[in-house]
C-alpha positions, 0 to 999 in steps of 0.5 A: 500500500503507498502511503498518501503525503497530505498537509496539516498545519503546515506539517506532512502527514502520511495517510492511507489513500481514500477509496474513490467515491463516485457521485450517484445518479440522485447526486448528479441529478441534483447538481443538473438541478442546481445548475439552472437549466430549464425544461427545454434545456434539460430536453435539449441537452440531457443526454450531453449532459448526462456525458460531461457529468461521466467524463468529469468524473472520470478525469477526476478519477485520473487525477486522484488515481 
């Protein structure tokens, strides 16, 4: 297991890497939701949107790998 370097106070600590965890569909929904999109948005675009939120998280994984 590789030991995670995180900052506290200015001091390095050493932890265990978290566990990835993903945003769930409700969760995702509601930040579509928060985002202000109207009806005829959310028509329009949905499933384009439904897309970056996958590609996002996905890059986020990459970063956090």
């Amino acid at each position: 297991m590789t030991w995670v370097k995180t900052y506290s106070g200015g001091k390095p600590n050493y932890t265990e890497p978290k566990e990835w965890v993903g945003l769930t569909d409700d969760e995702a929904d509601v930040l579509i939701v928060n985002a202000g999109f109207t009806k005829e948005d959310l028509l329009r675009l949905g499933s384009l949107i439904a897309e970056l939120t996958i590609d996002v998280e996905e890059k986020l994984k990459e970063k956090n790998a």
